[in-house]
MARKE-486426 format. One record per residue: residue number from 0; residue in three letters; x, y, z of N, C-alpha, C, O in turn. Coordinates in Angstrom, 3 decimals. Layout:
<recs>
pos=NUM | code=ALA | nx=X | ny=Y | nz=Z | cax=X | cay=Y | caz=Z | cx=X | cy=Y | cz=Z | ox=X | oy=Y | oz=Z
...
</recs>
This chain:
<recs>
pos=0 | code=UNK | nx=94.649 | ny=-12.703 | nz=159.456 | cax=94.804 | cay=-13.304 | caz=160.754 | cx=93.508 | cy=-14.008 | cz=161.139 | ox=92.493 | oy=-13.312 | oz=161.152
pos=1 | code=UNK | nx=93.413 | ny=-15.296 | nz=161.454 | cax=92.494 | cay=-15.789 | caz=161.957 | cx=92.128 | cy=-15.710 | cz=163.392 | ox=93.096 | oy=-15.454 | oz=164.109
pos=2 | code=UNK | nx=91.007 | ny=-15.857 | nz=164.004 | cax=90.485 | cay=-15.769 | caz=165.100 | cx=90.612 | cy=-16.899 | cz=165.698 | ox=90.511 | oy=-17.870 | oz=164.948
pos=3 | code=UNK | nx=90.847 | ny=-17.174 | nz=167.075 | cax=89.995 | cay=-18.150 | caz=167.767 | cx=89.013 | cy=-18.140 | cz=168.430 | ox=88.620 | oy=-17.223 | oz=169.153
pos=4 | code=UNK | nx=88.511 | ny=-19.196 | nz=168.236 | cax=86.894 | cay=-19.171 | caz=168.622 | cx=86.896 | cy=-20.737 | cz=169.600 | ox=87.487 | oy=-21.767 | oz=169.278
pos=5 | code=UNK | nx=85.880 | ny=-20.477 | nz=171.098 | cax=85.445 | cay=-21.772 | caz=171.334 | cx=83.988 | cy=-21.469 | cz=170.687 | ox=83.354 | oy=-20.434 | oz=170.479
pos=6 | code=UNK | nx=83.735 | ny=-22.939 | nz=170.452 | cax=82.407 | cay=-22.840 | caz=169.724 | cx=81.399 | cy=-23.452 | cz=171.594 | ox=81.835 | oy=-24.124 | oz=172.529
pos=7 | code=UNK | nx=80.048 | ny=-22.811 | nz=171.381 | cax=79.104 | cay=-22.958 | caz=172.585 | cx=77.908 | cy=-23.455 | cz=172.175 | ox=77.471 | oy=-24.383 | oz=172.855
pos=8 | code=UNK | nx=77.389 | ny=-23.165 | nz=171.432 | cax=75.961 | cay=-23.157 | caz=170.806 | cx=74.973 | cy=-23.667 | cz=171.672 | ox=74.383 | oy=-24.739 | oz=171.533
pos=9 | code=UNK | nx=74.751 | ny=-22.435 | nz=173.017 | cax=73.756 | cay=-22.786 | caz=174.109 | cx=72.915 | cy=-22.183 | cz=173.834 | ox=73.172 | oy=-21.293 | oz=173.024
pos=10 | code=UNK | nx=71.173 | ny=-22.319 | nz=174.417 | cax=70.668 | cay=-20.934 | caz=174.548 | cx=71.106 | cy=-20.341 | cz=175.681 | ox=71.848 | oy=-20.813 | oz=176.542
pos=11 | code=UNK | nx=70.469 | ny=-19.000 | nz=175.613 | cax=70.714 | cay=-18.076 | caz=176.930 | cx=69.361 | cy=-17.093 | cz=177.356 | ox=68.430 | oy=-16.990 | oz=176.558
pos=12 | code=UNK | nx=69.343 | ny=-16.613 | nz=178.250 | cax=68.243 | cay=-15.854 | caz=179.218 | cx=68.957 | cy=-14.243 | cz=178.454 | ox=70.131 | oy=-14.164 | oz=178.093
pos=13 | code=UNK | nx=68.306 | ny=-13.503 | nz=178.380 | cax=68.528 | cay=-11.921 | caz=177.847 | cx=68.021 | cy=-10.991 | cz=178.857 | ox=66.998 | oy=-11.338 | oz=179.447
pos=14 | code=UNK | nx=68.624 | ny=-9.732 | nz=179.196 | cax=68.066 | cay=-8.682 | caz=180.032 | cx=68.385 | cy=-7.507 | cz=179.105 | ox=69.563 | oy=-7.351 | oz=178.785
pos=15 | code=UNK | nx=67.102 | ny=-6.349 | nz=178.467 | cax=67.231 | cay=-5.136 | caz=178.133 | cx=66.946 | cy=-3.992 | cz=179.479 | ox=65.992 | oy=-4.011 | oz=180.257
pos=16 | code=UNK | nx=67.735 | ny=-3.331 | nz=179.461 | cax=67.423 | cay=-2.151 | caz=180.416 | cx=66.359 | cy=-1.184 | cz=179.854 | ox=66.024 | oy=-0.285 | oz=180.626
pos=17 | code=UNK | nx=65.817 | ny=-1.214 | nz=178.733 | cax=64.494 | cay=-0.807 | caz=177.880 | cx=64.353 | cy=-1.771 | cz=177.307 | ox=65.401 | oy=-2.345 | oz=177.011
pos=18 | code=UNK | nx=62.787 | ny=-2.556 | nz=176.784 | cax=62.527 | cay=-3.531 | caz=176.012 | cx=62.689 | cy=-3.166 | cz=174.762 | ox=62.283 | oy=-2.015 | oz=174.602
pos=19 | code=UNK | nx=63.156 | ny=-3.704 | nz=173.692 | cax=62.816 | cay=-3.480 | caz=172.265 | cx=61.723 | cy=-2.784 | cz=171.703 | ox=60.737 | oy=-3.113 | oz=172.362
pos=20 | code=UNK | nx=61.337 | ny=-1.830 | nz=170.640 | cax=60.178 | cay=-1.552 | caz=170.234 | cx=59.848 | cy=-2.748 | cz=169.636 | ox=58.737 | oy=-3.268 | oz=169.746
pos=21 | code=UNK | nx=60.905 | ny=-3.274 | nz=168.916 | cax=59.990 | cay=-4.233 | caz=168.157 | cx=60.853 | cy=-5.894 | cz=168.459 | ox=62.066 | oy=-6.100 | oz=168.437
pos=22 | code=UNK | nx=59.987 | ny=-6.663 | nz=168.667 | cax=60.471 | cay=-8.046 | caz=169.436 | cx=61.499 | cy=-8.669 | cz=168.162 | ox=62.588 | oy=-9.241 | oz=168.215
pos=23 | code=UNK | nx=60.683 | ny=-8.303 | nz=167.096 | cax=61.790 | cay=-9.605 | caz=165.985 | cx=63.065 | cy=-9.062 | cz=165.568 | ox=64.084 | oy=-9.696 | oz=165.296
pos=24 | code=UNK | nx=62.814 | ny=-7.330 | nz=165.543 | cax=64.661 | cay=-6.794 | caz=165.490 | cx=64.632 | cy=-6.177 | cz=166.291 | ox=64.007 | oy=-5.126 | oz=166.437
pos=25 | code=UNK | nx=65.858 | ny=-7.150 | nz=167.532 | cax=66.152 | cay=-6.179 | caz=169.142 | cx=67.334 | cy=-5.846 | cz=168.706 | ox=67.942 | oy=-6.263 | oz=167.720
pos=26 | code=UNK | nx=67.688 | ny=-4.912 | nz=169.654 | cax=69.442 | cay=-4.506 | caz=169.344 | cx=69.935 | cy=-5.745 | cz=170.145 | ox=69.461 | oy=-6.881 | oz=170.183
pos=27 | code=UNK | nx=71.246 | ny=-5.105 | nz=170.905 | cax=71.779 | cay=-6.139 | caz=171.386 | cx=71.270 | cy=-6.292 | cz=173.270 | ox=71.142 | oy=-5.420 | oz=174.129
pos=28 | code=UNK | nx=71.134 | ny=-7.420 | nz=173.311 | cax=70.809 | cay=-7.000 | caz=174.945 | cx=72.299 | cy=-6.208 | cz=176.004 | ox=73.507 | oy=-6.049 | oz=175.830
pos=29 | code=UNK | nx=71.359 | ny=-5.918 | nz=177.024 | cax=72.557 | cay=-5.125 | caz=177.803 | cx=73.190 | cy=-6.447 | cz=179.040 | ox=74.375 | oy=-6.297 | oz=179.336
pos=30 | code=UNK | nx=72.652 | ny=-7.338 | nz=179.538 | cax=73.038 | cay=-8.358 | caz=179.994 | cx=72.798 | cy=-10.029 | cz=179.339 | ox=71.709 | oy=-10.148 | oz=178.779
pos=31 | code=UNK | nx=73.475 | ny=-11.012 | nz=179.345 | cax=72.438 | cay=-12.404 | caz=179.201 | cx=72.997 | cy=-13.053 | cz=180.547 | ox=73.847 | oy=-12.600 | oz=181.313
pos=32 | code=UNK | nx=72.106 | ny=-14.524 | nz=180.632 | cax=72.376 | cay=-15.329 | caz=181.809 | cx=72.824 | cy=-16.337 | cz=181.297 | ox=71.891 | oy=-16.985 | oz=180.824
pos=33 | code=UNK | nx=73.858 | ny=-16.855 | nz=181.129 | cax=74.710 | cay=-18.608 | caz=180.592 | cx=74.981 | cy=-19.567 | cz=181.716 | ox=75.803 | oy=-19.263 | oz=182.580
pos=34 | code=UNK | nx=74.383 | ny=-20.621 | nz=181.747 | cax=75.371 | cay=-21.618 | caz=182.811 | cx=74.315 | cy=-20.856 | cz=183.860 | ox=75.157 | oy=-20.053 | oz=184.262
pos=35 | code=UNK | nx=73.151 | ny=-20.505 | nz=184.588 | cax=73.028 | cay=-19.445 | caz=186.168 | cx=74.276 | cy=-18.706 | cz=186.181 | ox=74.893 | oy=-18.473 | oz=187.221
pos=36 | code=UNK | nx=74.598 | ny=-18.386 | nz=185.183 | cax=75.679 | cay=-17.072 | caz=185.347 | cx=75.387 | cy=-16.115 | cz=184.888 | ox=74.733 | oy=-16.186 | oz=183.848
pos=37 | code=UNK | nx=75.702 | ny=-14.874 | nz=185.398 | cax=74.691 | cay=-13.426 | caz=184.534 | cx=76.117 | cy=-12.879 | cz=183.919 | ox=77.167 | oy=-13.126 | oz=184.512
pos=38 | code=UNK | nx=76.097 | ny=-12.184 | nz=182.794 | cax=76.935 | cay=-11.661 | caz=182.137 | cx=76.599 | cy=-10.101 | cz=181.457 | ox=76.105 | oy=-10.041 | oz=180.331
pos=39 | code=UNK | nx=76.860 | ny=-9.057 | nz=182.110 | cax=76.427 | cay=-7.747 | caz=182.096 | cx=77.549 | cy=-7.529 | cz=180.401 | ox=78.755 | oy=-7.565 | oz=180.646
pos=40 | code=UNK | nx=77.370 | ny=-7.431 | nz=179.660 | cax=77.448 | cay=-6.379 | caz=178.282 | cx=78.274 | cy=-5.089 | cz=178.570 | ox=77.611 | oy=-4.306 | oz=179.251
pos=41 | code=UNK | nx=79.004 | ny=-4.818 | nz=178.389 | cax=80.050 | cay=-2.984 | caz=178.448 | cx=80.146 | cy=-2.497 | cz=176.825 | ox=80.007 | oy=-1.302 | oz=176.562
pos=42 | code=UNK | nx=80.404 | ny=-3.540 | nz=175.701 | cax=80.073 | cay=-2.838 | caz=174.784 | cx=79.854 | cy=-3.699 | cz=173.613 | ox=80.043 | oy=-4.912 | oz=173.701
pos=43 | code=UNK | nx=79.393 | ny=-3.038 | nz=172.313 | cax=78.817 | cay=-4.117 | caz=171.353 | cx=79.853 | cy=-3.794 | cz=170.561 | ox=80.048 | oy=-2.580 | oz=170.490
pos=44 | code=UNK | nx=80.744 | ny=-4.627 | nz=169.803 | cax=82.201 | cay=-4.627 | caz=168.965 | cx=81.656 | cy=-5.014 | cz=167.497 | ox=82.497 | oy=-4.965 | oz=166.598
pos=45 | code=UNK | nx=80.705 | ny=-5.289 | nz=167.248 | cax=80.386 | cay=-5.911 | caz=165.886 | cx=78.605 | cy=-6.436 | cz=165.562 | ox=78.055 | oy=-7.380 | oz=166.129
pos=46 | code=UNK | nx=78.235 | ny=-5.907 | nz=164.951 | cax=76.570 | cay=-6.668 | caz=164.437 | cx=76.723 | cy=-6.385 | cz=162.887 | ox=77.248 | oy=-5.590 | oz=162.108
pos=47 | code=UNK | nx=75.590 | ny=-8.036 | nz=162.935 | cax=75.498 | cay=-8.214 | caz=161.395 | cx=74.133 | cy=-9.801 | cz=161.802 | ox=73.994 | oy=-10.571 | oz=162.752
pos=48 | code=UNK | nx=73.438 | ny=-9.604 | nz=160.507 | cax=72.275 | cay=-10.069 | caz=160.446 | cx=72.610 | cy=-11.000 | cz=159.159 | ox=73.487 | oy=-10.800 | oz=158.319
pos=49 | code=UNK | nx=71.565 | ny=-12.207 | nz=159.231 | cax=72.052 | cay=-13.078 | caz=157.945 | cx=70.574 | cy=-13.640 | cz=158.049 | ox=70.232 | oy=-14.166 | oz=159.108
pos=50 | code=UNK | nx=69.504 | ny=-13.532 | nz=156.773 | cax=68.448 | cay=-13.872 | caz=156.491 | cx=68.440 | cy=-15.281 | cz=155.501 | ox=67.480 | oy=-15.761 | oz=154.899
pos=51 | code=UNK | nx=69.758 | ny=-15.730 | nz=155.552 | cax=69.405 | cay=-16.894 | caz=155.039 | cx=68.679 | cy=-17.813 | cz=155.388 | ox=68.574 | oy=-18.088 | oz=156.584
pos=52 | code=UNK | nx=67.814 | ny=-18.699 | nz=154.148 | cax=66.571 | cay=-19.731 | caz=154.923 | cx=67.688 | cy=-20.854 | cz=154.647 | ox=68.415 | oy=-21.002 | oz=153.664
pos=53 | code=UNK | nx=67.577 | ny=-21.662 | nz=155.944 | cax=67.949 | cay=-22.978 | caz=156.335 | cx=67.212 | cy=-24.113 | cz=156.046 | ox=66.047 | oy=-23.975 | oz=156.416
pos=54 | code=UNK | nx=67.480 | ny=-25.374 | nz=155.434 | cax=67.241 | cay=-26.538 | caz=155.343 | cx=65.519 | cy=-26.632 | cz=154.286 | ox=65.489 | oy=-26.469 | oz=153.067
pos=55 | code=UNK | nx=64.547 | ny=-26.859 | nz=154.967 | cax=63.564 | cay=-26.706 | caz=153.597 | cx=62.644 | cy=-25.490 | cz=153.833 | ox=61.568 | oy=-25.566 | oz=153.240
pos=56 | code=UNK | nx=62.831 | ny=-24.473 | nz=154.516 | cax=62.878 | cay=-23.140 | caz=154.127 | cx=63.724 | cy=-22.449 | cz=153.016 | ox=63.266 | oy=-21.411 | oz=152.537
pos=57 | code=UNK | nx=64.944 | ny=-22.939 | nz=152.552 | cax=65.083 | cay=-22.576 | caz=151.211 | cx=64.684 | cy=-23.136 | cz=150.328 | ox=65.408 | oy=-22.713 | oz=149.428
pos=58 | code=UNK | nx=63.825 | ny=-24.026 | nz=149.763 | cax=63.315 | cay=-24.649 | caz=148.884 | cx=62.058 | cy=-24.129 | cz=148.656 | ox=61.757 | oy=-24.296 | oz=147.474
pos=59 | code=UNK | nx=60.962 | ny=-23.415 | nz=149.463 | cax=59.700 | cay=-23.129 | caz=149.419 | cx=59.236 | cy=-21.828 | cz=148.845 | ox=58.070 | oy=-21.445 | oz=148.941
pos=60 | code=UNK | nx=60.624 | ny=-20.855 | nz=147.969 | cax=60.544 | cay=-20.077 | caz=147.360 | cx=61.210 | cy=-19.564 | cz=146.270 | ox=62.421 | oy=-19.780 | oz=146.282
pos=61 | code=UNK | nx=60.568 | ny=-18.650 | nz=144.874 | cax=60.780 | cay=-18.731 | caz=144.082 | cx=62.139 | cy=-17.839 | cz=144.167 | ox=62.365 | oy=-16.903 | oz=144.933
pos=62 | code=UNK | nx=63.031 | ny=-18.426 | nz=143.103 | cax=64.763 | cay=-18.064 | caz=143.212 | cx=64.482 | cy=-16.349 | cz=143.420 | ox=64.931 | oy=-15.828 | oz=144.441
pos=63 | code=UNK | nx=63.796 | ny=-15.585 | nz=142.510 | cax=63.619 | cay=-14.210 | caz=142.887 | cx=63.537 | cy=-13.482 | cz=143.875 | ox=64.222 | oy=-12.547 | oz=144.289
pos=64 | code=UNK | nx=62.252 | ny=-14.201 | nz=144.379 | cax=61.933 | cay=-13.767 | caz=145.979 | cx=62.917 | cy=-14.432 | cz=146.432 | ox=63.858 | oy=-13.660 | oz=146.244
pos=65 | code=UNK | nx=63.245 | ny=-15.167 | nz=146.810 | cax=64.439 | cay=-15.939 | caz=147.579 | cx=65.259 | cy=-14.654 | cz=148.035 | ox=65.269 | oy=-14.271 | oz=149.205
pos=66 | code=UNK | nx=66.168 | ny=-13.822 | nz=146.669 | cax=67.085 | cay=-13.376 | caz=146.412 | cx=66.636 | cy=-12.273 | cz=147.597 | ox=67.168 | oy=-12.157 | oz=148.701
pos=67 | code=UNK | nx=65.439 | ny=-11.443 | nz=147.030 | cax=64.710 | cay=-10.519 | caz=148.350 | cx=65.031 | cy=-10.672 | cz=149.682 | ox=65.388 | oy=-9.902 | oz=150.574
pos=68 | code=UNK | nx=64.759 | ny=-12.172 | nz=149.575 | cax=64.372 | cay=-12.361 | caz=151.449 | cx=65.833 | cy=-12.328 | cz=152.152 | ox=66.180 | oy=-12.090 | oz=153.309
pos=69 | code=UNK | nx=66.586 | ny=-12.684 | nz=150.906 | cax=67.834 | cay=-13.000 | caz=151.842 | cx=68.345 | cy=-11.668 | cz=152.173 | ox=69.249 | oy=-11.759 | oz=153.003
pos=70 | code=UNK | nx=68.026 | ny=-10.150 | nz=151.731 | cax=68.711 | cay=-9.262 | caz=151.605 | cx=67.912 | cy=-8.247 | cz=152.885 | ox=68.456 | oy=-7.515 | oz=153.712
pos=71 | code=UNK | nx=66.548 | ny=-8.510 | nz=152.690 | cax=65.673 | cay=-7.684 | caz=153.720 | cx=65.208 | cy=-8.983 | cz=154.562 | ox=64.440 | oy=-8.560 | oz=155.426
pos=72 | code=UNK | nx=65.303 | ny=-9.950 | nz=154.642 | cax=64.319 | cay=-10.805 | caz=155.684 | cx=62.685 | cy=-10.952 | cz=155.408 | ox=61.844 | oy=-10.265 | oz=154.828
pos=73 | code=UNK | nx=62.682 | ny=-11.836 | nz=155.915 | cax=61.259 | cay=-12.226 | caz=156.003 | cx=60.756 | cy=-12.724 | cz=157.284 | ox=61.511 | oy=-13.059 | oz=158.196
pos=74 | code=UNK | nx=59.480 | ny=-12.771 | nz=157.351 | cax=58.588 | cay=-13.389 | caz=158.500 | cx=59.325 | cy=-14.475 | cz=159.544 | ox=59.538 | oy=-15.403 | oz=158.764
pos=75 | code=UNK | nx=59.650 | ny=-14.751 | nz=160.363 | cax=60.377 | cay=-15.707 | caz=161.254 | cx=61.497 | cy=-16.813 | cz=160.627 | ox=61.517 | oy=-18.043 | oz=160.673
pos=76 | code=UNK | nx=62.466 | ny=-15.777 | nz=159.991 | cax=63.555 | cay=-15.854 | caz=158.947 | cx=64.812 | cy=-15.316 | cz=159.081 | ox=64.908 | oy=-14.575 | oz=158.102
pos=77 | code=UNK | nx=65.615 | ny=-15.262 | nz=159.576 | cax=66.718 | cay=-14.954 | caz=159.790 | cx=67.284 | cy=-14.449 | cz=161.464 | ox=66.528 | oy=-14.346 | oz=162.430
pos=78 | code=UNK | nx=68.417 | ny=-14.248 | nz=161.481 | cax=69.721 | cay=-14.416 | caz=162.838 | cx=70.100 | cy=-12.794 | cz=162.684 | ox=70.070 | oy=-12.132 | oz=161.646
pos=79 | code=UNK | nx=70.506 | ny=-12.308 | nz=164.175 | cax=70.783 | cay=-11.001 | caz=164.329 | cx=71.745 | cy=-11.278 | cz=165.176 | ox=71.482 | oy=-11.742 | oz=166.285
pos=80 | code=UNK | nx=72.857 | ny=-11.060 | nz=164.819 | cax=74.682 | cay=-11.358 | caz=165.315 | cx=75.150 | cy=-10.672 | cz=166.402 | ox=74.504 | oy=-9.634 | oz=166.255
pos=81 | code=UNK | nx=75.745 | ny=-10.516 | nz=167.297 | cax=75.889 | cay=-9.500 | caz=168.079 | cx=77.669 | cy=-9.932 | cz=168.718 | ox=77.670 | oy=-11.042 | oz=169.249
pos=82 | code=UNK | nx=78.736 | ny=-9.397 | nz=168.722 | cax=79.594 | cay=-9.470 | caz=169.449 | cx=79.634 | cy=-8.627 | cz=170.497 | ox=79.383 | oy=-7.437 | oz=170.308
pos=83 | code=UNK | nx=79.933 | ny=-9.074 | nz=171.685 | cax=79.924 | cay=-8.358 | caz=173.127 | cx=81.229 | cy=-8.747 | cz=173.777 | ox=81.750 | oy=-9.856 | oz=173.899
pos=84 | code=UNK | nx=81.689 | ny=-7.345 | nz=174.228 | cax=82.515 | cay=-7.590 | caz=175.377 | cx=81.624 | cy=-7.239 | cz=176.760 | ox=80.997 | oy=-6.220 | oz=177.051
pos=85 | code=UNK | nx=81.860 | ny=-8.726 | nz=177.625 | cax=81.448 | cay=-8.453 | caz=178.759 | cx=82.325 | cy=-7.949 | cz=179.895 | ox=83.461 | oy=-7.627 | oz=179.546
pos=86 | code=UNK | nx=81.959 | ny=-7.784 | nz=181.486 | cax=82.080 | cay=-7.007 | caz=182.192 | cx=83.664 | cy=-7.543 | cz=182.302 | ox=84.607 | oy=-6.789 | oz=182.060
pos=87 | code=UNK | nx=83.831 | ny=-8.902 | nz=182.685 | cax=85.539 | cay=-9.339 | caz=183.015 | cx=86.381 | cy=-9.478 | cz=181.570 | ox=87.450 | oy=-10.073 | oz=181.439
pos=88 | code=UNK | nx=85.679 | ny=-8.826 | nz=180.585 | cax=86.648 | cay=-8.998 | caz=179.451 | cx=86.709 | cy=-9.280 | cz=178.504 | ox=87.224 | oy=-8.661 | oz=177.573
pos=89 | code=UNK | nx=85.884 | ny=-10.905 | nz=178.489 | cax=85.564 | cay=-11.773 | caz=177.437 | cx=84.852 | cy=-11.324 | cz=176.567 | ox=84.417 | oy=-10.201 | oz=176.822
pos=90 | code=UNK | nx=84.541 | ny=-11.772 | nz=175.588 | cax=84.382 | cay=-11.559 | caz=174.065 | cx=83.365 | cy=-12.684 | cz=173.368 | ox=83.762 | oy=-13.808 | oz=173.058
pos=91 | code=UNK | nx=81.761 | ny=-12.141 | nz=173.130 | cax=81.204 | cay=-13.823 | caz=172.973 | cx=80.381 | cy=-12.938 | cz=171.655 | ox=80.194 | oy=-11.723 | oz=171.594
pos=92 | code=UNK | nx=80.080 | ny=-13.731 | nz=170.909 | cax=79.257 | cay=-13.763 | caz=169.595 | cx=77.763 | cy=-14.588 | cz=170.536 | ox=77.653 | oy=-15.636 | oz=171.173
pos=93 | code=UNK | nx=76.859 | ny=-13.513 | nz=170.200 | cax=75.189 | cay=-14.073 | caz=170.799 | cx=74.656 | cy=-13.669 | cz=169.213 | ox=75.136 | oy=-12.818 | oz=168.464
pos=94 | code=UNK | nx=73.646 | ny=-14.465 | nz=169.004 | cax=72.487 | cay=-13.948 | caz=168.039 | cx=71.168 | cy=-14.192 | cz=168.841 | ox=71.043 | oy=-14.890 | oz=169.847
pos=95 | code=UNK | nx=70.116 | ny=-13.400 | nz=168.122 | cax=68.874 | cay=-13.758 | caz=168.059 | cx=68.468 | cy=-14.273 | cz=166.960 | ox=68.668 | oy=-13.645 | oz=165.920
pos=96 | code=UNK | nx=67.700 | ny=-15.730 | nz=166.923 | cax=66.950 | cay=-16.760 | caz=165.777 | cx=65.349 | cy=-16.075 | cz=165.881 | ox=64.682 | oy=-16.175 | oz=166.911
pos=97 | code=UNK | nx=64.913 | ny=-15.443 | nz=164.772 | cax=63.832 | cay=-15.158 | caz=164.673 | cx=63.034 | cy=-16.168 | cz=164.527 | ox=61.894 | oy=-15.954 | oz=164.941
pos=98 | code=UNK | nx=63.194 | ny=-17.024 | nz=164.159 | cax=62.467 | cay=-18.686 | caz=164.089 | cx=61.081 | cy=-18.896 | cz=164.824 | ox=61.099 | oy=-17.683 | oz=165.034
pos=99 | code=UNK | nx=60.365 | ny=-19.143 | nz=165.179 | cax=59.542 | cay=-19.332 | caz=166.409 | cx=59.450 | cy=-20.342 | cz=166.361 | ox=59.201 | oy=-20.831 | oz=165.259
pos=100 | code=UNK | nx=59.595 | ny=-21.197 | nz=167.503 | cax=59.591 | cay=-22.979 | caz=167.898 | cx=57.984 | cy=-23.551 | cz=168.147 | ox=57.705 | oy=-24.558 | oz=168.797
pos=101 | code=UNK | nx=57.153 | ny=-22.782 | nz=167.563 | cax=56.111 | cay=-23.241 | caz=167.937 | cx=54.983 | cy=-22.472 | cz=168.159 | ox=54.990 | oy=-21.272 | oz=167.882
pos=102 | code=UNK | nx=53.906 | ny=-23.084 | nz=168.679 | cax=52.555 | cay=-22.140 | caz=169.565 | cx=52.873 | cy=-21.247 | cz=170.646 | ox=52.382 | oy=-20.147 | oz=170.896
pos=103 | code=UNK | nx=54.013 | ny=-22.060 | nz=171.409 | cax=54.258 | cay=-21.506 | caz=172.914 | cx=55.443 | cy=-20.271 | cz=173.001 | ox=55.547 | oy=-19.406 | oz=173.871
pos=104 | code=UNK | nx=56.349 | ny=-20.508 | nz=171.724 | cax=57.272 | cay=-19.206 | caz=171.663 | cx=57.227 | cy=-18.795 | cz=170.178 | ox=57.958 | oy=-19.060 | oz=169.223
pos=105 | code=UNK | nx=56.248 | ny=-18.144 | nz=170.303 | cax=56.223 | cay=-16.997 | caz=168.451 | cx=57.380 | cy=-16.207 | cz=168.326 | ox=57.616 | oy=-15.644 | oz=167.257
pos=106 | code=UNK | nx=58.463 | ny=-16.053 | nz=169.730 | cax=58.960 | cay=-14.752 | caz=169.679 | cx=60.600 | cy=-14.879 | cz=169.165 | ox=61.452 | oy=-13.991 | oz=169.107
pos=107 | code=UNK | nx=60.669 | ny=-15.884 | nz=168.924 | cax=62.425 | cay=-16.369 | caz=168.514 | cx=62.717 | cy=-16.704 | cz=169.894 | ox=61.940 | oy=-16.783 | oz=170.846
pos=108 | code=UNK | nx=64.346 | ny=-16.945 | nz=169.825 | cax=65.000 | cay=-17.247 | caz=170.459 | cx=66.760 | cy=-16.842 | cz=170.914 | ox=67.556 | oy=-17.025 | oz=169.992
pos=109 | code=UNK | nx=67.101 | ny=-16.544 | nz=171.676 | cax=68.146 | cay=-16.183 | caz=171.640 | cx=69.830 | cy=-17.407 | cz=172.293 | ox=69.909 | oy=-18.315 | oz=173.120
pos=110 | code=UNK | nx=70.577 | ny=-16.917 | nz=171.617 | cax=71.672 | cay=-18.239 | caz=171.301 | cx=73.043 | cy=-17.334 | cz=171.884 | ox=73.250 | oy=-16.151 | oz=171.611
pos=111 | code=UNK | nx=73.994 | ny=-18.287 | nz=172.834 | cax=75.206 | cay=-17.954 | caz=172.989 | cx=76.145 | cy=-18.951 | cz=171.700 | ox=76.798 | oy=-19.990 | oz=171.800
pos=112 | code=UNK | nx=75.832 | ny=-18.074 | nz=170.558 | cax=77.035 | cay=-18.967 | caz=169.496 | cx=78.685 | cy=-19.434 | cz=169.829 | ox=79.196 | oy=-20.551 | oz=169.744
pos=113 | code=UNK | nx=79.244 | ny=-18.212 | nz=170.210 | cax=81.009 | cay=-18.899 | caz=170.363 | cx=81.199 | cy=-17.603 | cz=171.563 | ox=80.486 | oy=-16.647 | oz=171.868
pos=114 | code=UNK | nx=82.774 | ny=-18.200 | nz=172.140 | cax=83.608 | cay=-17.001 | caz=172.695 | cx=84.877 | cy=-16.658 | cz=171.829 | ox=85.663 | oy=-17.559 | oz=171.537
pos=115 | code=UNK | nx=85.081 | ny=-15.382 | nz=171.423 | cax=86.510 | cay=-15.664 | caz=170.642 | cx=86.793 | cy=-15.125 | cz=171.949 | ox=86.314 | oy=-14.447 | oz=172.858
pos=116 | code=UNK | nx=88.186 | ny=-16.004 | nz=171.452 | cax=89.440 | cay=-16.017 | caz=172.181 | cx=90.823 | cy=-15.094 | cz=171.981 | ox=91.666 | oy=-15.125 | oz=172.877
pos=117 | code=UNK | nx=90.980 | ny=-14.501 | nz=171.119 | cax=92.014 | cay=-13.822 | caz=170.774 | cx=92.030 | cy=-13.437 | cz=169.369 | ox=92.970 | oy=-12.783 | oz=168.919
</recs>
């Protein structure tokens, strides 16, 4: 059976009711903010992590290590998946991009990927 999905690919604002011990693997947050809309979390239905390197981050290592990184991760390298049902119901796939965009955010970023729909 296939899913439906709208696809979103926004960022979003995150709220933990405890911060993470560690910033680059958080669990899932307990609220995010989409649109100035806050969206409180009731439960997490699914996680899964994917350390694949994208675009010429896979080229800059040897096929071996490659094979490594993709299985444990590496340094500002891979997505942490999260399905949530929120408070009215809905159903959204968020990750965190460990990536860092720069000087000004070392810390990743976090993404509203899709809503499934049914």
């Amino acid at each position: 059976m296939d899913e439906q999905t709208r696809f979103i690919g926004e960022p979003i604002q995150v709220e933990f009711d405890q911060p993470p011990l560690f910033s680059k693997t958080p669990p899932c947050p307990d609220r995010f903010v989409w649109q100035e809309e806050a969206y409180v979390i009731v439960v997490v239905l699914q996680e899964w992590r994917d350390y694949s390197r994208r675009g010429r981050m896979s080229m800059n290592m040897r096929p071996a290590n490659l094979e490594k990184a993709a299985k444990r991760g590496s340094w500002g390298v891979g997505r942490f998946y999260f399905r949530a049902q929120v408070a009215d119901g809905r159903v959204f796939d968020i990750y965190y991009d460990r990536a860092p965009k720069g000087q000004q955010q070392k810390e990743g970023s976090w993404h509203l990927y899709r809503e499934v729909l049914g």
